[in-house]
Backbone as a ProteinNet text record, in pm:
[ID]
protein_1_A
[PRIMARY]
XXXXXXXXXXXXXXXXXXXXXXXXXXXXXXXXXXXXXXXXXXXXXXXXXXXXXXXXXXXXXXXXXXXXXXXXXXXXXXXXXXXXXXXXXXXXXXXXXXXXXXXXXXXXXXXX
[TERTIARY]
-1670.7	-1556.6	-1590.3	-1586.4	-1552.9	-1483.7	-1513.4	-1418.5	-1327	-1196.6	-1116.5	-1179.3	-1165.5	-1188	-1060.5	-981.5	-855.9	-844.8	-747.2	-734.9	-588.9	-507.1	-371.7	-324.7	-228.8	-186	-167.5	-166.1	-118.7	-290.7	-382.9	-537.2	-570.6	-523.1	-534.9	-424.5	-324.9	-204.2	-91.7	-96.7	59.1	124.1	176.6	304.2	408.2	416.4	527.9	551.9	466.3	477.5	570.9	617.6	711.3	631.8	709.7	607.1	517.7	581	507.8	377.8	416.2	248.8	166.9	198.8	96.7	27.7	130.4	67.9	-29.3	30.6	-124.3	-218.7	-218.2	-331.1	-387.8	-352.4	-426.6	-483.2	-424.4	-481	-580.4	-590.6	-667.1	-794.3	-771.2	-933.1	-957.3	-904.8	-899.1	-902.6	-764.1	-717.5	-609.9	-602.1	-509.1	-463.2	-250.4	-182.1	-117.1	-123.7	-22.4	91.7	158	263.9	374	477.2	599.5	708.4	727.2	857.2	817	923.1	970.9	963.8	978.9	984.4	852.8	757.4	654.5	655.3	676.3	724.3	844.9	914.7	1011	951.5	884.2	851.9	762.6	619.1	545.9	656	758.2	791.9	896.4	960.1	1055.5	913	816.6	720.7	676.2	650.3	601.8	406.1	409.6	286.1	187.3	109.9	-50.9	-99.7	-93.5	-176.4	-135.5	-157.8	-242.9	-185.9	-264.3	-231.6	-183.3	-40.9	40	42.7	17.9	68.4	141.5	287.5	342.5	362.1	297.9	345.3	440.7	537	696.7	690.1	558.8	555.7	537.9	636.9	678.1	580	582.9	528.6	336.5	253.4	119.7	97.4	-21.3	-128.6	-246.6	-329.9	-455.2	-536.9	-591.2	-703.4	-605.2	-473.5	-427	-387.6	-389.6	-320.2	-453.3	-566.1	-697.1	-740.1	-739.1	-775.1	-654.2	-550.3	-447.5	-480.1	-491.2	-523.5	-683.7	-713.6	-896.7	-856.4	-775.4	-744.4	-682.5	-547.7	-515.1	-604.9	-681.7	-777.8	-877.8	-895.3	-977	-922.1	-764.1	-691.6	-671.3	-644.7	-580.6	-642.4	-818.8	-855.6	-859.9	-905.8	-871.7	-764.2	-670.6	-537.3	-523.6	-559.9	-546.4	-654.1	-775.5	-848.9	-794.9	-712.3	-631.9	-510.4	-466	-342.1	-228.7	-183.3	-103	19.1	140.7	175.8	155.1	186.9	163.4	228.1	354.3	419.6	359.9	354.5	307.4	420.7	455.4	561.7	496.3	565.1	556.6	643.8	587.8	697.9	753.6	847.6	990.6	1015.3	987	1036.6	1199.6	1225.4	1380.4	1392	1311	1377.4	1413.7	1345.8	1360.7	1191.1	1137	1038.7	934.2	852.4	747.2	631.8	524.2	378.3	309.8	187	93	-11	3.7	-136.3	-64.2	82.9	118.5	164.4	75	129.7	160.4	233.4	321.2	305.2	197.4	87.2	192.9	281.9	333.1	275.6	236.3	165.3	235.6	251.4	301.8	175.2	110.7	53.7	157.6	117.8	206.3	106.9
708.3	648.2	622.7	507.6	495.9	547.6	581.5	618.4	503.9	576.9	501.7	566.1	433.7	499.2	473.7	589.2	627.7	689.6	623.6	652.8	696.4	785.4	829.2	763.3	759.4	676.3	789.3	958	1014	1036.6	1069.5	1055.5	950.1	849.8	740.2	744.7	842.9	872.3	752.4	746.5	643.6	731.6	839.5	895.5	834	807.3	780.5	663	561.9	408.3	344.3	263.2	180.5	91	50.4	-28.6	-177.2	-224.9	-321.5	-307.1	-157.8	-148.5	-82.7	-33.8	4.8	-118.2	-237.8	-357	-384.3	-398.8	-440	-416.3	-312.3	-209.8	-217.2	-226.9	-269.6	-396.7	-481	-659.2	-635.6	-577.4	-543.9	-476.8	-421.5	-318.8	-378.7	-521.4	-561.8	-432.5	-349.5	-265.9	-287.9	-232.3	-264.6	-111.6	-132.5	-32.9	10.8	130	186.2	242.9	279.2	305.4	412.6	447.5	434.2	408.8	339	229.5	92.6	26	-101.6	-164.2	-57.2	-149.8	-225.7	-181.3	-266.3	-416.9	-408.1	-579	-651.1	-530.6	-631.2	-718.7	-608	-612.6	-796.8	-722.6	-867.5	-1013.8	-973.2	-1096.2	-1149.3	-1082.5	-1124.4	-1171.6	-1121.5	-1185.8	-1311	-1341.7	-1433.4	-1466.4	-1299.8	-1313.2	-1288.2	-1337.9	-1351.3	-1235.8	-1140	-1026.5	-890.1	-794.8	-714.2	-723.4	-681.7	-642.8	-492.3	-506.4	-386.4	-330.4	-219.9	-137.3	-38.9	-61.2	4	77.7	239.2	296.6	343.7	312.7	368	481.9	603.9	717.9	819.5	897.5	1033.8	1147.6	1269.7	1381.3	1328.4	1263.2	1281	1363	1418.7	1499.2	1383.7	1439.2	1378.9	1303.8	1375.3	1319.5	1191.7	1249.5	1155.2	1038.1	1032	870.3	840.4	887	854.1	755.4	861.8	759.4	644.6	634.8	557.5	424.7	454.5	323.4	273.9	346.6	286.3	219.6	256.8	122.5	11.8	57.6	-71.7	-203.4	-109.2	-200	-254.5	-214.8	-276.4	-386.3	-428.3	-465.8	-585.7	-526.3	-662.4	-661.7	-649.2	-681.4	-831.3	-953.6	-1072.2	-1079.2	-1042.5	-1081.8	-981.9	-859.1	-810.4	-880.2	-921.1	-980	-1147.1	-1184.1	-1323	-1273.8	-1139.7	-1119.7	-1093	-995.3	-942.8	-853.7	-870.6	-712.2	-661.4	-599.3	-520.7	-404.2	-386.7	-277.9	-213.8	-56.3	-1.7	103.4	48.4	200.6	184.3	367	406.7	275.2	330.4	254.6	341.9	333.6	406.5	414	505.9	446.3	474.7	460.9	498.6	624.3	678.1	856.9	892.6	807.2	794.4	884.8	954.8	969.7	892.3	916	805.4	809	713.4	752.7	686.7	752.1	680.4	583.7	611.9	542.4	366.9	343.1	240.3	171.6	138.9	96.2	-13.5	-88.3	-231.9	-293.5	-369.2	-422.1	-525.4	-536.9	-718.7	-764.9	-855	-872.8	-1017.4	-1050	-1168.8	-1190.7	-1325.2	-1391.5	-1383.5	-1346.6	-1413.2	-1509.8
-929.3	-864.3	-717.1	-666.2	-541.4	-443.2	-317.3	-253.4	-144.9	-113.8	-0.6	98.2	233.3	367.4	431.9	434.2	489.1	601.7	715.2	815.7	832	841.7	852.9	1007.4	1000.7	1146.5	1259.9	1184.9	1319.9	1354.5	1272.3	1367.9	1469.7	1494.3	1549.1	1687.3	1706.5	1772.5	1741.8	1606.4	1566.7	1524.8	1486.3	1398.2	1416.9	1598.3	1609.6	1675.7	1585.2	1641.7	1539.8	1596.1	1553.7	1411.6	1306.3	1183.8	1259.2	1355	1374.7	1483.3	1512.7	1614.8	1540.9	1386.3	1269.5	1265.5	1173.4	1130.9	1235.4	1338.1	1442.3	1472.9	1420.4	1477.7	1330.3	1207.5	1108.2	1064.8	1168.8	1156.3	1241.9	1384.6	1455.5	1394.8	1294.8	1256.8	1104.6	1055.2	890.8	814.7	832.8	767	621.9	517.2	426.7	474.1	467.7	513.1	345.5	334.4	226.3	253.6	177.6	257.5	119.2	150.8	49.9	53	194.7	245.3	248	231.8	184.1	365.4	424.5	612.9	655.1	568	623.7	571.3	444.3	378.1	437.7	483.6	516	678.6	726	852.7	912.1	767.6	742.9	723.7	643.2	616.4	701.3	809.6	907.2	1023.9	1034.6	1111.7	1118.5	961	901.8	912.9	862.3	924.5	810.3	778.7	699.7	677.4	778.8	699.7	787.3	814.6	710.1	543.1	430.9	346.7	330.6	260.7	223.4	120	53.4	-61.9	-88.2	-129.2	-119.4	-210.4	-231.5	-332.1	-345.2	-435.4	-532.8	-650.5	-577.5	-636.8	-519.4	-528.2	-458.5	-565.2	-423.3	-443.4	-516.2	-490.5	-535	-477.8	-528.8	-470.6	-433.1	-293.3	-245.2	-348.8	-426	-576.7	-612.7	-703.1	-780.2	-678.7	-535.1	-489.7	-488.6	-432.1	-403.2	-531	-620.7	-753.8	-766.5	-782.2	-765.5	-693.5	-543.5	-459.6	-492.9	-536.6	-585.4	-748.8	-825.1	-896.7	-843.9	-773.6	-788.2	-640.6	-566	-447	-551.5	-686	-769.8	-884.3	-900	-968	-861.8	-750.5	-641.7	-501.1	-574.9	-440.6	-420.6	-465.8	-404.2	-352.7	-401.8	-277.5	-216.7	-181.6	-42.3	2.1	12.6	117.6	157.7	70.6	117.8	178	187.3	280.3	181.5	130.6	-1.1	43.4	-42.7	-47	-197.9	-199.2	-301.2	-363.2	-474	-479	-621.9	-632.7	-716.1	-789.1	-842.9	-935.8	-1077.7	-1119.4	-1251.6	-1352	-1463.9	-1587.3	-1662.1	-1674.8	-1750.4	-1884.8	-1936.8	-2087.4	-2165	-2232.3	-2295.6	-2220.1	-2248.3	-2239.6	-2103.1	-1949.4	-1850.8	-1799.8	-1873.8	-1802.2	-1795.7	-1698	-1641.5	-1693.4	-1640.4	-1686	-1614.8	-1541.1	-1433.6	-1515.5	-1624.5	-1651.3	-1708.3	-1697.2	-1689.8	-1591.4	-1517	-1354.8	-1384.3	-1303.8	-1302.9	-1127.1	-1098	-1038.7	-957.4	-875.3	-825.7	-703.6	-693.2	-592.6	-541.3	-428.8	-371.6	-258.8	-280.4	-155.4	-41.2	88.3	209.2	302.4
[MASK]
++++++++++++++++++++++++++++++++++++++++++++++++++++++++++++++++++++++++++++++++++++++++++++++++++++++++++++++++

């Protein structure tokens, strides 16, 4: 397996930057940002801006390994469009019973 090269925003001294001085600072270094809020898409798209690419994962509580492996599929599922400038949302799939399952991810990806 490949690895991610992950940079957390508070090593860098962002914890407590605002979403749009993340994005910049990730267009600035051709960074793809992950995330598990919806403020960064919204953010990109009130900008109207091209890139960075976003992924937003719509799974709470991972552990380190399991997102690691996680974002190394889906950076392998949708890497052409994060390198054309993507968002990208990642949730579980649901079945009748209401519980979930990782190994059925549901991939949407929008060009911006």
């Amino acid at each position: 397996m490949r690895s991610c090269d992950i940079i957390h925003v508070a090593d860098i001294g962002l914890s407590a930057a605002e979403y749009t001085q993340i994005l910049q600072k990730a267009e600035e270094h051709k960074r793809v940002v992950h995330t598990l809020y919806a403020d960064f898409h919204a953010s990109l798209a009130l900008s109207e801006a091209t890139s960075p690419s976003v992924i937003r994962i719509r799974i709470e509580r991972l552990r380190a390994q399991s997102l690691t492996e996680l974002l190394t599929k889906v950076i392998g599922q949708c890497k052409e469009d994060l390198e054309q400038g993507a968002v990208v949302t990642v949730k579980t799939h649901r079945n009748s019973c209401g519980s979930s399952s990782l190994t059925k991810l549901r991939c949407i990806t929008q060009i911006i």
